[in-house]
N, C-alpha and C positions, 0 to 999 in steps of 0.2 A: 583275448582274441576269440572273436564266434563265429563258429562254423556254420556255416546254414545250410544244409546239406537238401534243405524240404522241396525245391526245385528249381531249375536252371531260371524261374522268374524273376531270383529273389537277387539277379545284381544289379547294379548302379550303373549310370552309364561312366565311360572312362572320361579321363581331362580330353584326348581327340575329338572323341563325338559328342561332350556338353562343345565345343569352341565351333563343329560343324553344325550344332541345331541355332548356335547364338548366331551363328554370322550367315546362316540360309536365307536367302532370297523367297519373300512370303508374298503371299497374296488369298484372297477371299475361292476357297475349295467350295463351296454353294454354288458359284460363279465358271466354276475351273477355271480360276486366275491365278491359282497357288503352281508358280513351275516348278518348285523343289517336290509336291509331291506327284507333279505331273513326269516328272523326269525318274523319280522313283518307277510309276505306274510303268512307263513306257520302258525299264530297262528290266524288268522284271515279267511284261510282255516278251519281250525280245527273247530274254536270255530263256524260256521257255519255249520259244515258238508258235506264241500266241498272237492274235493282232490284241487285246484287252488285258487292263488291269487295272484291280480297281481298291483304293485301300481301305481300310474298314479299322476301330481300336481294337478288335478283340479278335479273337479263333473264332471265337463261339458265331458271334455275329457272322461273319466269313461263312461258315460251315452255313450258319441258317438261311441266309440270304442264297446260297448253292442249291438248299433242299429249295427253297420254294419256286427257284427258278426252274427246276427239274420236274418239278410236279405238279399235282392237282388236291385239293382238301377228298379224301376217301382212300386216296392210292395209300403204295406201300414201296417201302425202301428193304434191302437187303443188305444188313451188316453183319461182323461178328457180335458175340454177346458181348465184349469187351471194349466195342469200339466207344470213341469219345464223343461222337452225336447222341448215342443212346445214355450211354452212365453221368456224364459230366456237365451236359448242354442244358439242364434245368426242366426236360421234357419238351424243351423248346420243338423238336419234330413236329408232337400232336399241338402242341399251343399255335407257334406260328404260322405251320403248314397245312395242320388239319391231317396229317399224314402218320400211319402206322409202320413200326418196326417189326420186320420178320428176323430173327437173331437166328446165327449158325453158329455151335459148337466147333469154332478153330483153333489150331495149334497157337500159343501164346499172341492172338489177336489176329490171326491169320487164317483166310480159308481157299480154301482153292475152287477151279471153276465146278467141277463136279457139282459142290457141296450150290456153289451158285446156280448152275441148271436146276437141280432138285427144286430149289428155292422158290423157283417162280409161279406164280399162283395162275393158272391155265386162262388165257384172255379173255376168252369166252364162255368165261363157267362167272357170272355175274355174283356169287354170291358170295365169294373170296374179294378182296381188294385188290384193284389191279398195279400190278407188280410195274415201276417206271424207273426204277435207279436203285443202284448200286453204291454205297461206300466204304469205299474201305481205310486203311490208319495207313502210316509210315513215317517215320517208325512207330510201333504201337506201345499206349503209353502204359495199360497194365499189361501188358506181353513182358515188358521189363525192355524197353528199348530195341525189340527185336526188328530185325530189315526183312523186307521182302525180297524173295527171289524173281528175280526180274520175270524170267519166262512165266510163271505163276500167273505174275498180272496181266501178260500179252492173254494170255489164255483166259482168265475174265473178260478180259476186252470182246476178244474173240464170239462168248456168250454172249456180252451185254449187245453187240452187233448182229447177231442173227437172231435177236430178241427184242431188237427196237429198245432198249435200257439203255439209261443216261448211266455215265460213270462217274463218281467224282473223289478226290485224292483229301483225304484229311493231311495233309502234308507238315504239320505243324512241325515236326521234328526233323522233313525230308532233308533238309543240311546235313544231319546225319548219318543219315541214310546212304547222303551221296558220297561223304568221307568215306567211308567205310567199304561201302560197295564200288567205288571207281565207280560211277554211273554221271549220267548228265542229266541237267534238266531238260534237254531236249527231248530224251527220250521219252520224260513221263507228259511232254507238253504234248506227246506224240499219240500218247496213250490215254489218255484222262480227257473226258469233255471241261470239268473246273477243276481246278485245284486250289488249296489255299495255304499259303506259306506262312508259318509266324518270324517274329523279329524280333521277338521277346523272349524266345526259347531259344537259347543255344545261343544265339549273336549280339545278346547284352543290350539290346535295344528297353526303353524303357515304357515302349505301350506300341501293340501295332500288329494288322494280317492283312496280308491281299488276297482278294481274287482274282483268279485268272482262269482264262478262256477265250476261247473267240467273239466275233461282234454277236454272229447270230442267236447266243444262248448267253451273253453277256448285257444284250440290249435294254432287260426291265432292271441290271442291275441295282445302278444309282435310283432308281424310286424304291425297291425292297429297301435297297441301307436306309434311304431316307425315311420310310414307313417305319422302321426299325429304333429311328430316333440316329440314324449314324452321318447326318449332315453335317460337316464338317467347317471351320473359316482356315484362320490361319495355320494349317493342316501340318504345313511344310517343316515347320519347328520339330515335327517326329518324323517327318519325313526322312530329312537330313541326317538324321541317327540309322536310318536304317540303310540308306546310301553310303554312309560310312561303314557298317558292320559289313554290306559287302566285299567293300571294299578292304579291311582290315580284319574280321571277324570268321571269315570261313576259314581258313587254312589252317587256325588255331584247336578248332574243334577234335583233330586228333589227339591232342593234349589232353582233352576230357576224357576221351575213350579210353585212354592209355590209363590215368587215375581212378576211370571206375572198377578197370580190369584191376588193377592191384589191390584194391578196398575187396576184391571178390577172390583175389586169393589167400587172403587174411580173413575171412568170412568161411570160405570152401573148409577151412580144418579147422575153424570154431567148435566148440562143446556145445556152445548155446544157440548155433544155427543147425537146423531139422532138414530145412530145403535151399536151396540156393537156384535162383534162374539163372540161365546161360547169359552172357555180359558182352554184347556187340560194339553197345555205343555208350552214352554216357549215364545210362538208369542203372542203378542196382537193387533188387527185387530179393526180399527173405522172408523167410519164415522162421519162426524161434522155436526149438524145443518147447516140449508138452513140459518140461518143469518149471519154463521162465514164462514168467509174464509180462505179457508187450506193456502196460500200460509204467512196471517199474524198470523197465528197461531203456524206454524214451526216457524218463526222468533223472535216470541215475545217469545219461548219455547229454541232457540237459545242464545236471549239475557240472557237467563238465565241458558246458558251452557247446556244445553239439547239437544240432537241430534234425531232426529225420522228421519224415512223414509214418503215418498209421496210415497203411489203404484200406484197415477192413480186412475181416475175413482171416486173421494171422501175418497178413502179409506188412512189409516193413518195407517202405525205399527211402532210398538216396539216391541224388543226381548231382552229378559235378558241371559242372559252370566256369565261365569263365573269371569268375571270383576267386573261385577256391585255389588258393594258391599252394606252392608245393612246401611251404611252409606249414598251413593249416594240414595238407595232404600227411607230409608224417608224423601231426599230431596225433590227425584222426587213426592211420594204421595204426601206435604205439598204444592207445586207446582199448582198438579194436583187441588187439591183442593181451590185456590184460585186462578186459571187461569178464567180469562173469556172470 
C-alpha cells in the first residue's frame, strides 16, 4: 500500500467521475460547441458572480493568461515572496507578460494592505515600473495551506481601487479555504477582478483551472489561452470530471483537514521535528531537526511506501487528498511515531 503524501495532484479520478467523463455530451471547444464544458464555464460563472468563464488545462496557464490580461510588457505586479506566480510558474510573468515582480515579506504567504500601499511604484516617477496588479494566493501553498482573513482582502481591494490596480485571486486551493472559513464564492467573485480555481487540487479532477471574471477584462481571454497553445476540441471529457467534483467533491474536503490536523499532532511532539506550521487545511509543512537529514528521512519514509515532498530550504510537506484513505492515514500516524 503507497501512500502518496507529495500532493493533492497525485489522485485518480473515482468509478463516478471516469462514468461522468465517458458518458458527457462533447463537441469541438475551438468552435464552443463542447456544452459539457460550456455548462462547466457557465456554472462556475454563476456560482462566483461573474458573467465569464473560461477553462484552461493547468493553474499556471489560468494565472498567466490573468497576468497578461491585467497588464502591459514593462509594468509590475505586487505579490508576496511566496506566492505561486513568482516561485512555481516557470518565470512565465517576465516570459509571457513582459512583466516585473515587486515581492513583500508576508506572514506565511500573506500580506496586508499597508504592506500593498507601500508597494506601489509612484505613477509618475517614470523610472520605476508602473505598478497595475495585485496577486495574491488562497490558500497559500508554501504558507502551509494557510486561509486568508476575509476583511484583510476587502482592505487590499480597498487599495487596489483608489489605485486604479487590477486584483486577481490565485485561487488554486480556494475550496479550501471556503471549508474552513464558512465563506462563499460570491464574496471573493465580489472582491477579485479574475480568479482562478483548480480541479485538480483538492476535487480529484484529473487535469483542469478556470478563469473567471467579467466580460469586460475577460474579453481577449480565449486569444491569450489560444496564443498560449490552450485551444481546446473535445474539451468536455474533463470537463465533466470537474461538474462532477462539484457536485460530489466539495463537502468531503473537511476530511482532509481533519487528517492533515492529526499527522500535525503526531509531528508537533516529534524529536525529529525542529518547526511545525500552523495546519488550517489540508498542507502539512516541517522542518527536521539540525541532527536529521531531510534527504535520509524522505528515503527511509520511502522504504516504507510513503511519499513526501522536499520544498527546499529544510522544509518538508504533505498534503492529504482524497486518496488517502483512513486506512493509509493510521499507517502513516503509526509510522510517524516511531520514525527516528
Amino acid at each position: 500500500m503507497k501512500i502518496d503524501l507529495r500532493s493533492d495532484t497525485v489522485t485518480k479520478p473515482t468509478p463516478g467521475m471516469i462514468d461522468a467523463m465517458a458518458s458527457a455530451p462533447l463537441g469541438d471547444d475551438v468552435y464552443a460547441e463542447d456544452p459539457t464544458v460550456n455548462a462547466l464555464q457557465t456554472r462556475l460563472a454563476t456560482l462566483f458572480g461573474k458573467e465569464n468563464a473560461l477553462f484552461f488545462p493547468t493553474g499556471t496557464m489560468a494565472n498567466q493568461a490573468a497576468i497578461k490580461l491585467h497588464t502591459q510588457p514593462g509594468e509590475q505586479l505586487i505579490c508576496d515572496k511566496y506566492a505561486h506566480v513568482y516561485n512555481y510558474e516557470g518565470g512565465g510573468v517576465s516570459f509571457n507578460s513582459g512583466v516585473s515582480c515587486k515581492l513583500i515579506d508576508g506572514q506565511r504567504g500573506m500580506v496586508n494592505a499597508q504592506q500593498v500601499k507601500a508597494a506601489i511604484n509612484p505613477p509618475d516617477f517614470y523610472h520605476s515600473p508602473l505598478t497595475t496588479l495585485v496577486a495574491l494566493e488562497n490558500t497559500t501553498n508554501k504558507g502551509g495551506g494557510a486561509c486568508w482573513d476575509f476583511q484583510d482582502i476587502q482592505n487590499i481591494h480597498k487599495v487596489c481601487k483608489d489605485h486604479n490596480l487590477g486584483l486577481h485571486l490565485d485561487g488554486a486551493r480556494l475550496w479550501n479555504a471556503l471549508e474552513v472559513k464558512n465563506e462563499t464564492p460570491k464574496q471573493y467573485g465580489e472582491i477579485f477582478d479574475t480568479l482562478s480555481v483548480c480541479l485538480s487540487k483538492g476535487l480529484g479532477c484529473p487535469i483542469g483551472s478556470v478563469l473567471i471574471g467579467d466580460s469586460a477584462i475577460m474579453e481577449k481571454a480565449i486569444r491569450i489561452r489560444k496564443m498560449m497553445g490552450g485551444g481546446m476540441r473535445q474539451v468536455g471529457v474533463l470537463a465533466a470530471a470537474g461538474l462532477y467534483a462539484l457536485d460530489h467533491h466539495r463537502e468531503r474536503l473537511s476530511e482532509d483537514h481533519q487528517k492533515a490536523k492529526a499527522i500535525g499532532q503526531v509531528l508537533q511532539v516529534a524529536s525529529y521535528v525542529a518547526k511545525l506550521e500552523p495546519i488550517e487545511t489540508n498542507i502539512v509543512i516541517f522542518e527536521l531537526a539540525s541532527h536529521v537529514e531531510a534527504d535520509k528521512f524522505i528515503r527511509d519514509l520511502e522504504a516504507k511506501d510513503i511519499l513526501i515532498s522536499d520544498m527546499g530550504g529544510g522544509k518538508l510537506r504533505m498534503v492529504t487528498h482524497l486518496d488517502y484513505s483512513s486506512k493509509m492515514h493510521q499507517k502513516l500516524l503509526k509510522v510517524l511515531e516511531t520514525v527516528s
